[in-house]
Structures are given as C-alpha cells and as structure tokens.
C-alpha positions in Angstrom: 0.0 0.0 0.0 2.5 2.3 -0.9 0.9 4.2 -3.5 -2.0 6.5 -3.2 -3.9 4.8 -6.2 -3.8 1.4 -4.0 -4.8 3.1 -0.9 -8.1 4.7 -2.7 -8.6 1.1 -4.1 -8.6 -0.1 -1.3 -10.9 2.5 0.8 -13.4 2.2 -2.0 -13.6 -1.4 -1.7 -13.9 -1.5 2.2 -16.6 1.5 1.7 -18.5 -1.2 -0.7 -18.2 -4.0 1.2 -19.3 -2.1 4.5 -22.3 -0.7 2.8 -23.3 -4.4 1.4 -23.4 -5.1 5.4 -25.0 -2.1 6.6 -27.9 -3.3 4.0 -27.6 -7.1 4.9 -28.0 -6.2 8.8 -30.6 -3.4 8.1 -32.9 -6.2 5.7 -32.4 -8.8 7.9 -33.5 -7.1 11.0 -36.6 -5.2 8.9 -37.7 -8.8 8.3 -36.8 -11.0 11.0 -36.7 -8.8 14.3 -38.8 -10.4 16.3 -36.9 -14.2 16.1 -34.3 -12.1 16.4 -35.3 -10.0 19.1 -37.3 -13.1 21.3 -33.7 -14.8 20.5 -31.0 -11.8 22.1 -34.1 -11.6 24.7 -33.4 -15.3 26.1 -29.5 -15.1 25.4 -28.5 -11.6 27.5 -31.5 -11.1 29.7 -32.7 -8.2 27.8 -36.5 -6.9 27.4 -37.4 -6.8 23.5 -38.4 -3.5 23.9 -34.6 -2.2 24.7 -34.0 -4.4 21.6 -35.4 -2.5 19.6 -33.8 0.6 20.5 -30.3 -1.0 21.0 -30.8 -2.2 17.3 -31.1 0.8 16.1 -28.1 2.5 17.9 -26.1 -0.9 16.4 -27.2 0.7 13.1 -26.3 4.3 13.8 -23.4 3.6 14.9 -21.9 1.4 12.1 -23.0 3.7 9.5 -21.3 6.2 11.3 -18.0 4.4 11.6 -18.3 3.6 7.7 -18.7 6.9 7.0 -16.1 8.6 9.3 -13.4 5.2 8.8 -14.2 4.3 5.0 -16.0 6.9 2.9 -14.5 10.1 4.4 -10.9 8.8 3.0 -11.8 7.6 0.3 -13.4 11.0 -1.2 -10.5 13.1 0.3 -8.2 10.7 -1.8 -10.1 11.1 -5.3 -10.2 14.5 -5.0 -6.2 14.5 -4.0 -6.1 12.5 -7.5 
C-alpha cells in the first residue's frame, strides 16, 4: 500500500463491502426482528423492547463508523487524485 492509487482502491472497496453489510444487517432485521429480538431476549437477559432501540443504535453507529473510517478517506483521496 505504498501508492496512493492502492490506498483509494482499497478505501473504496472497504466503503463497498461495509455498505453491502450495513444493508444485509438493516434487511435482515426489517424482516426478521422479532426471532431475532425473542432470541438476544433469552440469550442476555434483555427486554425486547430495549431491543429494539439497541438495534437501532447498532445501526447508527456502524453507519457512522463507515462513513467517518471508509468513505470520508476515500473521497479526500479522489479528490487529492
């Protein structure tokens, strides 16, 4: 990773992968949240309605961290191109 053409490569692969996940874990929960939610419930002790919520932070935050850690660098890199 020496050059900054591998780098960008790189960041723009990561930012594509990490949005293909964001979209996997937003679909999946969409459609399956309560199996999902009655099974976190019985594995930590947790009431489904903090689920819900915590879910949604998970979410929040990962987009965040994509953005900030993958897309960010990538767009300052193209335009140092």
């Amino acid at each position: 990773m020496n050059s900054v053409e591998t780098l960008t490569a790189f960041l723009g692969w990561c930012t594509v992968i990490n949005i293909g996940m964001l979209t996997f874990a937003a679909i999946a929960l969409g459609f399956m949240r309560v199996p999902v939610a009655r099974l976190h419930a019985q594995m930590f002790g947790l009431d489904e309605a903090d689920l819900s919520r915590a879910y949604f932070q998970y979410l929040a935050q990962y987009k965040i961290a994509m953005i900030v850690l993958n897309l960010v660098p990538y767009i300052a890199l193209r335009i140092m191109a």
